[in-house]
C-alpha positions in Angstrom: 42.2 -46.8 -45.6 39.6 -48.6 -43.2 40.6 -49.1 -39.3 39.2 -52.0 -37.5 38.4 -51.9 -34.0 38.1 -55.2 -31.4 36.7 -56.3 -28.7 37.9 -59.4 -27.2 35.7 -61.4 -24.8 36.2 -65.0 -23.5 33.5 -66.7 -26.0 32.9 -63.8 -28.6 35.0 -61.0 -30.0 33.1 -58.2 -31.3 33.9 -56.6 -34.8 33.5 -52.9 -35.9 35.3 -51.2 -39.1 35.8 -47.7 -40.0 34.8 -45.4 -42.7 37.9 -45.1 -45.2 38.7 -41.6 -43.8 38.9 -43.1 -40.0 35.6 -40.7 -39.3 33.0 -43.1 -38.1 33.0 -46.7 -36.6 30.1 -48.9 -37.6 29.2 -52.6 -35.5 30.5 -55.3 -38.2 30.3 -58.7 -36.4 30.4 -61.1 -33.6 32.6 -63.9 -33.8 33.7 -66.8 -31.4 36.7 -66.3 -30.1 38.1 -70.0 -31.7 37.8 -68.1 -35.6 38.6 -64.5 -34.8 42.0 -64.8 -35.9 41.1 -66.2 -39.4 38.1 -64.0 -39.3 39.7 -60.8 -39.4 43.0 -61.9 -41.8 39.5 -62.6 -43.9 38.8 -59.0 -43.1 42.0 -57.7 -44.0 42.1 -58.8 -47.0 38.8 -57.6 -48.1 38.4 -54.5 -46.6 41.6 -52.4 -47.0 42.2 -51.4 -43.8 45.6 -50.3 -42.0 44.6 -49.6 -38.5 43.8 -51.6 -35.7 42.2 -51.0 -32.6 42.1 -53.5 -29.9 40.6 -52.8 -26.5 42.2 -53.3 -23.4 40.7 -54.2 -20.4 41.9 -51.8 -17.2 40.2 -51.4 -13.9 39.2 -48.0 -12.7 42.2 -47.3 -11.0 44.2 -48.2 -14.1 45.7 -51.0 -13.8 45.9 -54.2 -15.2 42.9 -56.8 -14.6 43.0 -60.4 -15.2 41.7 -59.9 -18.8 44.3 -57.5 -19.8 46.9 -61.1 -20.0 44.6 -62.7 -22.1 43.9 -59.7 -24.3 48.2 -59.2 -24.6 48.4 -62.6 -25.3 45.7 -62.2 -28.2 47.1 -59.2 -29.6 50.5 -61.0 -29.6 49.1 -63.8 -31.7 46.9 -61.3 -34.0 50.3 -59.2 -35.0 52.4 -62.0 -35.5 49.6 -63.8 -37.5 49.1 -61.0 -39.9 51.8 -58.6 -39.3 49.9 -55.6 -38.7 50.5 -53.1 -35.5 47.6 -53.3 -33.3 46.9 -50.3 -31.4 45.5 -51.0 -27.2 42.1 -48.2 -26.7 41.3 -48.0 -23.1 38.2 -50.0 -23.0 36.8 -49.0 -19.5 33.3 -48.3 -19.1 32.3 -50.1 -22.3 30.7 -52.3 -21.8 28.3 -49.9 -18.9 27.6 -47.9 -21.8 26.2 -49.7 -24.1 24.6 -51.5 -22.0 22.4 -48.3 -20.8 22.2 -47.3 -24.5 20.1 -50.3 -25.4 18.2 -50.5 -22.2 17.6 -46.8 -23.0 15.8 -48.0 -26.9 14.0 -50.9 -25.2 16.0 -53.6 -26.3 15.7 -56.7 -24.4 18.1 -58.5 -22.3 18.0 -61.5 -24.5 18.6 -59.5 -27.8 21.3 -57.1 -26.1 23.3 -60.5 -26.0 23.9 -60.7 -29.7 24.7 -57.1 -30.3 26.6 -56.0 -27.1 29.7 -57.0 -28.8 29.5 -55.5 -32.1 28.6 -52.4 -30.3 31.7 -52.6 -27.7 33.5 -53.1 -30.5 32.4 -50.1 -32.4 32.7 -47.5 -28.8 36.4 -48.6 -28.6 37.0 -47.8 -32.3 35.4 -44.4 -32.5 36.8 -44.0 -29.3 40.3 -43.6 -30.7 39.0 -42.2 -34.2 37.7 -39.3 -31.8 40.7 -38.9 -30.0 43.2 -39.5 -33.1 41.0 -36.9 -35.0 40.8 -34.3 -32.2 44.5 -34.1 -32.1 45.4 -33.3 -35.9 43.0 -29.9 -35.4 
């Protein structure tokens, strides 16, 4: 089964899905933040998936920022919507990182905007595939 990773924002939530062996994350989608829920029961029901993966914002020390209520309070309505576990990834640095990897292929400011979140979406996924594969060797 497919895992599905998330990254909330304020306006956007970005979208990524697994491979059905939970190997590879791939960008699926940006979606305003006012249709994510329904967006992703959509999701569900279409893709087969059993996991999922929803980033949580931490400063550097660790601790909680002012995101991390909003994103608990998401995550709250997302697994009482659909009943599904969702699992928090440590989301720090994300967004720093895929920022320099598409200044690093050229890609405008202006078009980094419409696929920064897909892409954050898809770090915090194969972020815990990584780490949830590392540990059954």
């Amino acid at each position: 089964m497919k895992a599905i990773g998330i990254d909330y924002g304020t306006k956007y939530v970005g979208i990524s899905v697994s491979d059905p062996e939970q190997k590879v994350a791939f960008p699926r989608d940006k979606v305003e933040l006012s249709k994510a829920i329904t967006y992703i029961q959509k999701l569900y029901e279409e893709e087969d998936f059993d996991t999922v993966i929803l980033g949580k914002p931490k400063s550097m020390k660790g601790t909680d920022t002012h995101m991390t209520r909003e994103v608990e309070a998401f995550k709250i309505k997302l697994e009482s919507t659909m009943g599904v576990k969702v699992i928090d990834q440590d989301e720090r640095l994300t967004s720093k990182s895929v920022d320099k990897s598409l200044a690093f292929l050229g890609v405008n400011t202006k078009q980094r905007r419409g696929l920064k979140d897909a892409l954050e979406a898809t770090q915090i996924l194969q972020s815990y595939l990584d780490t949830k594969n590392n540990s059954l060797k």
